[in-house]
Backbone as a chain_set.jsonl record, in Angstrom:
{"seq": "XXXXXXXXXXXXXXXXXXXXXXXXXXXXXXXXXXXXXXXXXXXXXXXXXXXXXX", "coords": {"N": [[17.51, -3.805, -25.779], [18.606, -6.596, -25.943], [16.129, -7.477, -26.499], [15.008, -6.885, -28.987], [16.606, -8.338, -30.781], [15.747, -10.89, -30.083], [14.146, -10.962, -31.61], [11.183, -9.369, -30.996], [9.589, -7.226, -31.069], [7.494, -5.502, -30.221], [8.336, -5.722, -27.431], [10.848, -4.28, -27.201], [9.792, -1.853, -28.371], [8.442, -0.972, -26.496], [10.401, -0.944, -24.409], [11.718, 1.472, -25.024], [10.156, 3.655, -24.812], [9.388, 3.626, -22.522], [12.268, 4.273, -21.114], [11.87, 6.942, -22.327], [9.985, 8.115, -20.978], [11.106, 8.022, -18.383], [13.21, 9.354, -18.811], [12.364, 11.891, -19.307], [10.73, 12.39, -16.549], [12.803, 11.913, -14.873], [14.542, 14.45, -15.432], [12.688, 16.439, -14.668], [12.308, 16.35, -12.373], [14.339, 16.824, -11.277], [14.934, 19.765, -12.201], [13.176, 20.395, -10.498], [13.761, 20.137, -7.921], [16.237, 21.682, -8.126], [15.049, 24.466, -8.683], [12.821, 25.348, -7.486], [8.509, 26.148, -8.24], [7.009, 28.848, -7.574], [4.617, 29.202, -4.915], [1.67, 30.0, -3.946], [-0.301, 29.035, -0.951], [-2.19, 29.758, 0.614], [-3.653, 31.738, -0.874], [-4.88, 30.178, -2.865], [-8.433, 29.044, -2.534], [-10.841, 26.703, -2.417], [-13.935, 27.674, -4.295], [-17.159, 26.763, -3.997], [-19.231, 26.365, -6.938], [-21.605, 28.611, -7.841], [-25.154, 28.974, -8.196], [-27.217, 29.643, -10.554], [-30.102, 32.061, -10.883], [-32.961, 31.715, -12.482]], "CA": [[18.421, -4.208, -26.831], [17.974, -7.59, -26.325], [14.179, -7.886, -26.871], [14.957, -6.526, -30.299], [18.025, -9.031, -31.024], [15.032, -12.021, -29.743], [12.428, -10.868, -32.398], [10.099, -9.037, -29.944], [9.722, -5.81, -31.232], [6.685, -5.415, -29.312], [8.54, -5.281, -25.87], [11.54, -3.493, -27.69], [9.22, -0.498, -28.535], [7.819, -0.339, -25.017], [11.543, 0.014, -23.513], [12.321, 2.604, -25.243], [8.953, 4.591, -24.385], [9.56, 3.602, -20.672], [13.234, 4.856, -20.75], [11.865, 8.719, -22.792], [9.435, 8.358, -19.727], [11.971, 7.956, -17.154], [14.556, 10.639, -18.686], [11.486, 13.241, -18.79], [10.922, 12.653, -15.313], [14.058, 12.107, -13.89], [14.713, 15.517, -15.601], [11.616, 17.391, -14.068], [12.071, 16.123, -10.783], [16.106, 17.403, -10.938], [15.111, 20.563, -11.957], [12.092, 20.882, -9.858], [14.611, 20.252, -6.574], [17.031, 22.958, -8.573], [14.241, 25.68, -8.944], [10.877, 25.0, -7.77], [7.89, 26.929, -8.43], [6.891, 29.384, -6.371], [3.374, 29.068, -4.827], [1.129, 30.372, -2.224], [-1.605, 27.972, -1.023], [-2.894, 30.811, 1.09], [-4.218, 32.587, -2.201], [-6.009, 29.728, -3.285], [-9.032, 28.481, -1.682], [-11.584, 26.476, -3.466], [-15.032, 27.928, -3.727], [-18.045, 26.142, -4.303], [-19.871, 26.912, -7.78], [-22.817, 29.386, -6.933], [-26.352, 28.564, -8.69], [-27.774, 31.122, -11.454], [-31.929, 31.637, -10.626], [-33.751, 32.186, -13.916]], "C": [[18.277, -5.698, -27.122], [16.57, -8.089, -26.928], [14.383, -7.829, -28.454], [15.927, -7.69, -31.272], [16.578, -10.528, -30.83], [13.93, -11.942, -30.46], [11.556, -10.683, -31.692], [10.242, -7.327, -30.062], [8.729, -4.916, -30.566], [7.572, -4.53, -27.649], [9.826, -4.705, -26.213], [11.056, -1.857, -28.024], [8.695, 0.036, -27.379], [8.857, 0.009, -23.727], [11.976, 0.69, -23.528], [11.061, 3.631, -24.88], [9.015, 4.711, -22.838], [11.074, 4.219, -20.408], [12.965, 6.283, -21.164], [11.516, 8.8, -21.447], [10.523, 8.864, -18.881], [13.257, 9.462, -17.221], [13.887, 11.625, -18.222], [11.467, 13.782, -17.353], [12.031, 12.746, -14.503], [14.527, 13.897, -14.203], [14.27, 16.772, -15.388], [11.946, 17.353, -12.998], [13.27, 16.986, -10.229], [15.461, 19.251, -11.281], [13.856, 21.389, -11.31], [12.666, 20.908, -8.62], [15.445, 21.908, -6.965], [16.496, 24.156, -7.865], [13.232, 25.363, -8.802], [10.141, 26.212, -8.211], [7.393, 27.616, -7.543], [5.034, 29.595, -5.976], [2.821, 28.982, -3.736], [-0.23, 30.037, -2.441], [-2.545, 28.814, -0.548], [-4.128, 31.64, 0.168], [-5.398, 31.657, -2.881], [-6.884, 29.183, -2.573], [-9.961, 27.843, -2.851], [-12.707, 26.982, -2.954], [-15.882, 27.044, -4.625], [-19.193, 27.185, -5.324], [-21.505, 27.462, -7.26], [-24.253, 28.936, -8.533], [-26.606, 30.052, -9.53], [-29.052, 30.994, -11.401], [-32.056, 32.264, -12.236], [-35.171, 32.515, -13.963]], "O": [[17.924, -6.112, -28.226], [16.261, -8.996, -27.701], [13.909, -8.738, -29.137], [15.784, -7.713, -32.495], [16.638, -11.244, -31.83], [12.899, -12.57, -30.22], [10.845, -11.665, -31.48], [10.821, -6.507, -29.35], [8.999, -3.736, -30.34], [7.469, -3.434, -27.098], [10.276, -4.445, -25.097], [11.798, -0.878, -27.94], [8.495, 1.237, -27.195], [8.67, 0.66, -22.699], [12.699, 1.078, -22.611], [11.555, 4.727, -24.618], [8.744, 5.688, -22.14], [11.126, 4.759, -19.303], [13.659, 7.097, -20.554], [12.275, 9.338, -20.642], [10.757, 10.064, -18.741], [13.829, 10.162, -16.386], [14.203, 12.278, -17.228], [11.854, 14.865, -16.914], [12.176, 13.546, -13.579], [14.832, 14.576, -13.223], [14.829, 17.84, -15.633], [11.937, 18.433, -12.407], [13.302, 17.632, -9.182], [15.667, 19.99, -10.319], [13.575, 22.575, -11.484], [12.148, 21.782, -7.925], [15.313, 22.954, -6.33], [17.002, 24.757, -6.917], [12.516, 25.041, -9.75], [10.764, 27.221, -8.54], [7.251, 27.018, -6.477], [4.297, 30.127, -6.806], [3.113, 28.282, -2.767], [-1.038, 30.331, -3.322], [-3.667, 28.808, -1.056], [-5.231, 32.018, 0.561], [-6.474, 32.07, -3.313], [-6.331, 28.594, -1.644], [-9.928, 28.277, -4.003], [-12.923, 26.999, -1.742], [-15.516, 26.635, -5.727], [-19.784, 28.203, -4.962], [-22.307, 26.875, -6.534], [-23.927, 28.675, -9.691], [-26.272, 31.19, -9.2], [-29.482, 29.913, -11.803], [-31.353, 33.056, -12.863], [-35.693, 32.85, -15.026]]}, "num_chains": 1, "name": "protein.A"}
């Protein structure tokens, strides 16, 4: 609010992009404690890409 009030619209446009940031996350993180996702590591394994002969 100030930045914008000091002619710095510059660092006025980048606090409001850093506060969407911050709601998004603060709002993922809350309902990622809520309700996580459910996920079994067991299931995935990584495999190593296999070669095609030609």
């Amino acid at each position: 609010m100030t930045a914008s009030l000091r002619d710095a619209p510059a660092i006025a446009f980048g606090d409001v992009i850093g506060a969407k940031f911050a709601i998004c996350f603060v709002a993922l993180g809350t309902g990622a404690l809520i309700a996580p996702l459910p996920f079994d590591l067991r299931g995935h394994q990584a495999e190593a890409p296999r070669r095609v002969k030609t």
